[in-house]
Every structure is written in structure tokens, then in C-alpha cells.
C-alpha positions as CSV (number, residue, x, y, z in Angstrom):
1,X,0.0,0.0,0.0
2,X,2.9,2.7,0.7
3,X,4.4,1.8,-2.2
4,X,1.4,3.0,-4.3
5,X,0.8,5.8,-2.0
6,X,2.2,8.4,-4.6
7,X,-0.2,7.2,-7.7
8,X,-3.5,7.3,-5.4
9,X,-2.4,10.7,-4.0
10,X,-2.3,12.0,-7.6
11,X,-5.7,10.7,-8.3
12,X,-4.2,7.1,-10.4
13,X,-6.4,4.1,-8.7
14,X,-5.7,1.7,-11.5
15,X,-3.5,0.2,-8.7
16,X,-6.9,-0.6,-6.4
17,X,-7.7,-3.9,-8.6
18,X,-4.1,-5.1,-7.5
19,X,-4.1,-3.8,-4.5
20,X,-7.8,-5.7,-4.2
21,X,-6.5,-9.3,-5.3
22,X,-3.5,-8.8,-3.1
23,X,-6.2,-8.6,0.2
24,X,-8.3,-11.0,-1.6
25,X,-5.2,-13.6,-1.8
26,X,-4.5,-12.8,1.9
27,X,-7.9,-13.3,3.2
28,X,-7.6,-16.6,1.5
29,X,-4.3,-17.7,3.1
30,X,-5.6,-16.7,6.5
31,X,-8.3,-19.0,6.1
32,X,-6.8,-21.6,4.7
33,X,-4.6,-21.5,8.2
34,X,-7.5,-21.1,10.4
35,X,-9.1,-24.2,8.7
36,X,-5.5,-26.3,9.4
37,X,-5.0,-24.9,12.9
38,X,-8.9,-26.2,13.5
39,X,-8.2,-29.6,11.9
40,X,-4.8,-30.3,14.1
41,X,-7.0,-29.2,17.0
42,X,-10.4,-32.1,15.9
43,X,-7.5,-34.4,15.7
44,X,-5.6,-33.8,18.9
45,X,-8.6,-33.9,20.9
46,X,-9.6,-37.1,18.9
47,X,-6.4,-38.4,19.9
48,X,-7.0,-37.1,23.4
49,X,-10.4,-38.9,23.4
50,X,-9.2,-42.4,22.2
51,X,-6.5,-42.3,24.9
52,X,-8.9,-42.0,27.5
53,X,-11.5,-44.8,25.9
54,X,-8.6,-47.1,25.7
55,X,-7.6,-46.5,29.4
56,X,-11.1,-47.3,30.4
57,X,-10.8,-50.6,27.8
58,X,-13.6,-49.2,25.6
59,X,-12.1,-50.5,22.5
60,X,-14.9,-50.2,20.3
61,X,-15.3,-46.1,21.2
62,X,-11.2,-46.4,20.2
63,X,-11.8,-47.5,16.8
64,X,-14.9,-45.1,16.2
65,X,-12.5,-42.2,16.9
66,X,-9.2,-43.4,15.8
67,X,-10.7,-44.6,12.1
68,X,-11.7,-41.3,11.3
69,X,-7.8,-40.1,11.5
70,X,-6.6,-43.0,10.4
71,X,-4.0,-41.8,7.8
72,X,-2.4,-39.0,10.0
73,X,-1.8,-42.0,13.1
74,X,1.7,-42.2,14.1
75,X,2.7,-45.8,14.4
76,X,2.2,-46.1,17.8
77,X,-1.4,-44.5,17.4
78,X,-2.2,-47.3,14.6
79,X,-0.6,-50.3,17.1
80,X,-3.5,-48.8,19.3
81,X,-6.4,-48.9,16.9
82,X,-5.3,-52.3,15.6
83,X,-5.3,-53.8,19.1
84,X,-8.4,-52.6,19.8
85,X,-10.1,-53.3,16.3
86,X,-9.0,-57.0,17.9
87,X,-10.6,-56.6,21.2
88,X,-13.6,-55.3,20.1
89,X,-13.9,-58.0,16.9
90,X,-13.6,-60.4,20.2
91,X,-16.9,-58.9,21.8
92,X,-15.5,-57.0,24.4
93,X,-18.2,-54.3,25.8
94,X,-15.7,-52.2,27.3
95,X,-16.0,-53.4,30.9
96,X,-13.1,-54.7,32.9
């Protein structure tokens, strides 16, 4: 914007359309952060979630949650949902 300062002063806004796209294409990259920053949150707390249904042995709750993120687990995370994919193909109810 400062550096088109001069041109507007003098009356030129043939600059605004460029100046307009150049808002436009920052709006757009904000969002498209927002948006990411909301999905790492969905799948933290997902994560958060399935950690506290396999502590309590509700493995069929575990593979609800853990399916939906299934391609961002860490290997660790997929040990976890395989495990209790087993348990609850066993007919566990998620009591001790």
C-alpha cells in the first residue's frame, strides 16, 4: 500500500484492482490456516479422546475415533487402533 501511495495521492487508482487481489489472496491464506490450525485441534482432541477410551478398555469407542484419523496416526497410534479393532472383533463391551 505505501508503495502506491504516490499514484493514489495524484488521483491514479488503477493500482486498487491489484491492491484488491493482493487482500483478496491474503484473506484466502488466513483461512486456509485457520481451517488447518482447527483440523490439528479435531484431531488432537480425537487423539485425546481415544487415549482416555482405551484406558477405560472401551475399544470399540477407540476404533470409532481413531478410524476417522486413520491416515495421519503415528505408528504407535495405529498399534493402538489395531489392538483394539482385535478386542472389540472379540466382543469386548468395554467393561473390565
Amino acid at each position: 500500500m505505501r508503495e502506491c501511495a504516490e499514484e493514489v495521492l495524484r488521483g491514479d487508482f488503477t493500482i486498487r484492482a491489484e491492491v484488491k487481489i493482493l487482500i483478496e489472496e491474503e484473506a484466502l491464506r488466513l483461512r486456509l490456516g485457520e481451517r488447518s490450525e482447527l483440523a490439528e485441534w479435531r484431531y488432537r482432541t480425537a487423539i485425546e479422546e481415544a487415549n482416555e477410551a482405551f484406558r477405560s478398555k472401551d475399544y470399540h469407542r477407540v476404533v470409532r475415533i481413531l478410524v476417522q484419523h486413520e491416515s495421519r496416526l503415528t505408528p504407535a497410534e495405529r498399534l493402538k487402533l489395531e489392538y483394539a479393532k482385535r478386542k472389540s472383533d472379540k466382543g469386548s463391551t468395554g467393561t473390565a
